[in-house]
C-alpha positions as CSV (number, residue, x, y, z in Angstrom):
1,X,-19.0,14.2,-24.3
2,X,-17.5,13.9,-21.0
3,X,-19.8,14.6,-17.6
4,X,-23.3,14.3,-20.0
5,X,-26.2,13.7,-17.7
6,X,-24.0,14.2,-14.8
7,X,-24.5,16.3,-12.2
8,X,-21.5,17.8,-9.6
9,X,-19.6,21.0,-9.1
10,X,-17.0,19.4,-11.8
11,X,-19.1,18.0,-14.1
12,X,-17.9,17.8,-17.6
13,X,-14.8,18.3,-16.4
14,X,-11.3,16.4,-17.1
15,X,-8.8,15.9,-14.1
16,X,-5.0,14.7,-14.4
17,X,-3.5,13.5,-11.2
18,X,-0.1,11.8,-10.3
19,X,0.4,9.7,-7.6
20,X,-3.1,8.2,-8.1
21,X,-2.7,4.7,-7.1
22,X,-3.0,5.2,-3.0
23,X,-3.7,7.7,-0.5
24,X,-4.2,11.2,-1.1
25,X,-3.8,10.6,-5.0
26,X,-6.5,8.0,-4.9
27,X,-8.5,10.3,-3.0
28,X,-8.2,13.1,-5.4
29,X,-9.5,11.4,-8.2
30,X,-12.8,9.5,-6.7
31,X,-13.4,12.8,-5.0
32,X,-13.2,14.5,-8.7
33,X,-14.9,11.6,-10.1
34,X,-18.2,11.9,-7.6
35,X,-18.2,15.6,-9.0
36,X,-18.9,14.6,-12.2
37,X,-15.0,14.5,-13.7
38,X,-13.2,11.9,-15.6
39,X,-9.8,11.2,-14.8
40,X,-6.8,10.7,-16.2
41,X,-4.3,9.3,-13.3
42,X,-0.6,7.7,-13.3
43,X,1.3,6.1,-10.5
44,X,5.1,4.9,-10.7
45,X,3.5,1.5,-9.7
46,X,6.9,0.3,-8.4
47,X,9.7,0.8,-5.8
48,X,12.8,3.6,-5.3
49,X,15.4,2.4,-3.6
50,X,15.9,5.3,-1.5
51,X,12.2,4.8,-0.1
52,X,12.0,2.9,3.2
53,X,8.6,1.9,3.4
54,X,6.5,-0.3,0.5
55,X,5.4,1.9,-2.7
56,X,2.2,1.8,-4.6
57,X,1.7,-1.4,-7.2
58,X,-0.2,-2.2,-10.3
59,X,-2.5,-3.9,-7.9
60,X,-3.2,-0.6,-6.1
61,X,-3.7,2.0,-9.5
62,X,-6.7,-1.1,-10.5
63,X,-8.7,-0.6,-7.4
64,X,-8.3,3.3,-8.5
65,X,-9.8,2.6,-11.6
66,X,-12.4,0.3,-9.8
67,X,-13.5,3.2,-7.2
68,X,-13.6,6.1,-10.1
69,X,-15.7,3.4,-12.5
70,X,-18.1,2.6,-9.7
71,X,-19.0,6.3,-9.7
72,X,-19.9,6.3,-13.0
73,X,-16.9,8.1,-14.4
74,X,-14.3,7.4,-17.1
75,X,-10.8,6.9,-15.8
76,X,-7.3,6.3,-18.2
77,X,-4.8,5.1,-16.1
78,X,-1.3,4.5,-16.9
79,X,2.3,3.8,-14.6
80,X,4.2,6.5,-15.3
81,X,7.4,8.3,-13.6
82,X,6.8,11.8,-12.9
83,X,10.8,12.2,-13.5
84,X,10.3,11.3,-17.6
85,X,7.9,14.3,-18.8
86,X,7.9,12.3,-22.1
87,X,5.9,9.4,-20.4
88,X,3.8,12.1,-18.7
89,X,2.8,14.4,-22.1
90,X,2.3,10.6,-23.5
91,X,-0.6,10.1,-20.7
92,X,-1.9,13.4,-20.9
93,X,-2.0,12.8,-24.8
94,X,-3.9,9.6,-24.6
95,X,-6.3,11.3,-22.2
96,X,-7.3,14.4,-24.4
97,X,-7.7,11.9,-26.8
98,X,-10.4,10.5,-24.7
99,X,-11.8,12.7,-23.3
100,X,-11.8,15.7,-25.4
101,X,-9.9,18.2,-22.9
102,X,-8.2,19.1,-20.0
103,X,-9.6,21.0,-17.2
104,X,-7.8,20.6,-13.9
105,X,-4.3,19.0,-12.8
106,X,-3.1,18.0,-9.8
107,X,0.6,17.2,-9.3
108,X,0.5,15.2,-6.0
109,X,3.1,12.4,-6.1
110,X,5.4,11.9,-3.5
111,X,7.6,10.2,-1.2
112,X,8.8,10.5,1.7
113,X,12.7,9.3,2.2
114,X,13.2,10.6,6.0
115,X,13.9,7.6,7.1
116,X,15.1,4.2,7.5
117,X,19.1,3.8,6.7
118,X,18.4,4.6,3.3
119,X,17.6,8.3,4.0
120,X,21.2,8.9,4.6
121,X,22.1,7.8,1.3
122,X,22.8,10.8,-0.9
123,X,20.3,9.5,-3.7
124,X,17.8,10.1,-1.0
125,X,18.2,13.5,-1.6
126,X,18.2,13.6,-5.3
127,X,15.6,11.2,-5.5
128,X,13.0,13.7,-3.2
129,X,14.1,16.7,-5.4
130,X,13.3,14.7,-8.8
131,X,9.9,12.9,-7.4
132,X,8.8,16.5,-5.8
133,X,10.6,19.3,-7.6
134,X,11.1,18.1,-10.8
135,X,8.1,15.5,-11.0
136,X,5.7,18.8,-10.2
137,X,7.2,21.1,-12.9
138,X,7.7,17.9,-15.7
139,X,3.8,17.2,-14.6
140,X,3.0,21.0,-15.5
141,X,5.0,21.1,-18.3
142,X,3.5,17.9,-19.8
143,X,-0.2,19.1,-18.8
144,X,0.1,22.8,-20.3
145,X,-0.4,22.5,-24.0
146,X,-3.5,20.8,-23.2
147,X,-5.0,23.5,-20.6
148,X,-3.9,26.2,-22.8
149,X,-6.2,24.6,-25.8
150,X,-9.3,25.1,-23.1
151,X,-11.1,28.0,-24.3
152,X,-12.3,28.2,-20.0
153,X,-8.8,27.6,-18.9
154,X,-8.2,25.6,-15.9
155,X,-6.6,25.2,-12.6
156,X,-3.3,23.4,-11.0
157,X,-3.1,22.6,-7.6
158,X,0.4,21.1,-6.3
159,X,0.7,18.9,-3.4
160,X,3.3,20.4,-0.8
161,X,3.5,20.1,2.7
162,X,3.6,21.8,6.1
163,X,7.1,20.9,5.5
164,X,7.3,24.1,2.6
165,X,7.2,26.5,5.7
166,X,9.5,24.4,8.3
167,X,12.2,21.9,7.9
168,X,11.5,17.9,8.5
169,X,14.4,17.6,10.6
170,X,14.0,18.7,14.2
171,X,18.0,18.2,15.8
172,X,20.8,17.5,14.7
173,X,20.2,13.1,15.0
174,X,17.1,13.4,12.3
175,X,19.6,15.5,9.9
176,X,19.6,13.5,6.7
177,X,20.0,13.8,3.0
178,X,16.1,12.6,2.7
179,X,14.8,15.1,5.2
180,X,16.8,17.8,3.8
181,X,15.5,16.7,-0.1
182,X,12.2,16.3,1.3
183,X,12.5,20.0,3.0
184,X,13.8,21.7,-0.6
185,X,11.6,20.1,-2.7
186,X,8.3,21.4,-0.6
187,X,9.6,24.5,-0.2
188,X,10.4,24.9,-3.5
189,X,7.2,24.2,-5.2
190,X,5.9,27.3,-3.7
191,X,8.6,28.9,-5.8
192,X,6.9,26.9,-9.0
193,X,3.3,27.4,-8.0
194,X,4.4,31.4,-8.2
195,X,6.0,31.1,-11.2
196,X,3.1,29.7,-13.2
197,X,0.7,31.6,-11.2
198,X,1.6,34.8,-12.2
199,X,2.9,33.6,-16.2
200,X,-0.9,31.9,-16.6
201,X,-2.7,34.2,-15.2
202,X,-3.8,35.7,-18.6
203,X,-4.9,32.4,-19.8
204,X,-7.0,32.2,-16.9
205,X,-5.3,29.2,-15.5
206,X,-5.1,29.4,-11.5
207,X,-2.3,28.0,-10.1
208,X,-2.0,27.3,-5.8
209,X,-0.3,24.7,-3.6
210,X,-1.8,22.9,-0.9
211,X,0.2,22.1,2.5
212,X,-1.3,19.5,4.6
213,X,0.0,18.0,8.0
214,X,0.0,14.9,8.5
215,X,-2.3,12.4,6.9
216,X,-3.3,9.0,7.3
217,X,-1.5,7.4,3.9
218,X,1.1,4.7,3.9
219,X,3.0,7.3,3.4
220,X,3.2,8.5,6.4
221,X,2.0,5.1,8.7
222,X,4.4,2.7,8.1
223,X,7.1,0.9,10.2
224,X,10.0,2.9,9.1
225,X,8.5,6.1,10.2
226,X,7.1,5.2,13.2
227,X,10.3,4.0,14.3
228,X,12.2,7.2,13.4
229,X,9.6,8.9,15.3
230,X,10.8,6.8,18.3
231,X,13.9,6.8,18.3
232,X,13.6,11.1,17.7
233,X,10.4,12.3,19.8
234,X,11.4,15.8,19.0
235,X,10.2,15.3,15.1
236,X,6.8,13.4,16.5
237,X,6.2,17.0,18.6
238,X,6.9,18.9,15.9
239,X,4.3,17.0,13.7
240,X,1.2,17.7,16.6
241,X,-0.6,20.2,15.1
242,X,-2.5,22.9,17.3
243,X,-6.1,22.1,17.0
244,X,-7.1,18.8,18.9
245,X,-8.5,16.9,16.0
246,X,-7.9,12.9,14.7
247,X,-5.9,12.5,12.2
248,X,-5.9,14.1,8.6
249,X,-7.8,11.6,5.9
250,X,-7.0,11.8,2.3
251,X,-10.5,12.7,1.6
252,X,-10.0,16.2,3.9
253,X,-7.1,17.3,1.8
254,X,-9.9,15.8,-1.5
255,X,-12.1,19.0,-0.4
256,X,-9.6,21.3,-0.6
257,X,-8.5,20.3,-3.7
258,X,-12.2,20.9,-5.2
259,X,-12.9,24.2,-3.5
260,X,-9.3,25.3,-5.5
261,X,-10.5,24.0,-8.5
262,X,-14.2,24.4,-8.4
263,X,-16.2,27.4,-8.8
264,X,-15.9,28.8,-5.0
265,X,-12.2,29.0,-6.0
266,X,-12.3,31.5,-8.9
267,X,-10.6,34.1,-7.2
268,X,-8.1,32.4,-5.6
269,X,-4.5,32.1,-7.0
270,X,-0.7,32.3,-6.4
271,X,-1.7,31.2,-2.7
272,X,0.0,28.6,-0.6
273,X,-2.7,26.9,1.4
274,X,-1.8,24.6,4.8
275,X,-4.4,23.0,5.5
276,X,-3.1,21.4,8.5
277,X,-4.9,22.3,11.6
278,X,-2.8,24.7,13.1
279,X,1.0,22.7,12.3
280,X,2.7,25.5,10.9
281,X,2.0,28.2,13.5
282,X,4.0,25.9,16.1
């Protein structure tokens, strides 16, 4: 059985998490993993053409299974697209299989198409609203027969952004179709995260979003971005949170994600956390 002889605030616990093969994703799931979880993690493990900056390979998703193995846990790990739900419920299958259950899922994958020329391509909108919008409720979707088959039921934390209580773009020159699919898709989430919040509640399933700032992924530091944020200083203002701290690490946004799905979070659900040092009060 999963988590035997382990020891951890999620041990003997099962964790599904997209986006796994970098940054916050990769984060998530040694963070899980250290608490006594196994993992069950996908990545696209390839490029979209409407993303500026380099995407996450096959080479990236191995040193996640590397890091989760050297903790001692159990990780399957596929490349799936969060916009085919049949490739997702495929993964989730294989993992159950595994592992014997589902526990906790984490819908985290994202891009970021704001900017570089691409972001004024209309597919730069669509593509944000099918990675973030879609991807999250496909990745729920796919997860839920699972969860619902756990006589403790579970919790599902999406990834959203300060950008789900104010818009990327900051004047009229950073106006884009990738800001503006980034913007809908954060925002709407919160509309998802209510939705299943208040449907699973019964089946003791917790559902919240999580909003960070800005964090320290390639994401976020990459050429393309830093130039947009010099050729536009308004949008680099508008992303200096309130509190003088460094910059956000994956691992920060890691313990938010246990706290929601660990014990200290029982009683917390239907709640849009930013964790984000003060961003969204600007």
């Amino acid at each position: 059985m999963p988590g035997q002889g382990q020891t951890g605030a999620l041990a003997g616990k099962v964790v599904f998490i997209t986006g796994a093969a970098r940054g916050q994703g990769r984060a998530h799931a040694v963070r899980f993993a250290r608490e006594g979880a196994d993992v069950i993690a996908v990545d696209l493990c390839g490029q979209i053409d409407s993303v500026a900056y380099p995407m996450a390979t096959t080479d990236d998703l191995g040193e996640t299974v590397r890091l989760v193995e050297a903790s001692g846990r159990r990780i399957v790990a596929e490349q799936a697209d969060v916009r085919d739900r049949d490739q997702l419920a495929d993964v989730v299958t294989r993992g159950v299989d595994e592992f014997g259950r589902l526990d906790f899922v984490l819908a985290n994958a994202g891009i970021l198409p704001a900017a570089g020329r691409q972001a004024h391509d209309i597919t730069a909108y669509s593509d944000a609203v099918a990675v973030m919008l879609d991807g999250v409720y496909f990745t729920i979707d796919a997860a839920l027969p699972a969860l619902l088959s756990n006589p403790d039921g579970g919790a599902i934390v999406i990834t959203s952004s300060a950008a789900g209580f104010k818009p990327v773009s900051t004047e009229f020159g950073t106006m884009n179709h990738g800001a503006a699919g980034y913007t809908a898709a954060k925002h709407g989430v919160i509309g998802l995260m209510r939705h299943f919040a208040r449907s699973l509640a019964e089946k003791n399933i917790r559902v919240n979003s999580v909003h960070p700032g800005g964090v320290a992924t390639p994401m976020v530091l990459n050429a393309a971005l830093a130039e947009w944020v010099g050729q536009y200083p308004s949008f680099g203002e508008s992303q200096r949170p309130l509190l003088e701290l460094p910059m956000m690490e994956p691992a920060d946004v890691s313990d938010t994600m246990v706290y929601l799905c660990g014990p200290a979070g029982r009683y917390i659900t239907g709640v849009a956390l930013p964790v984000d040092a003060g961003l969204t009060l600007k």
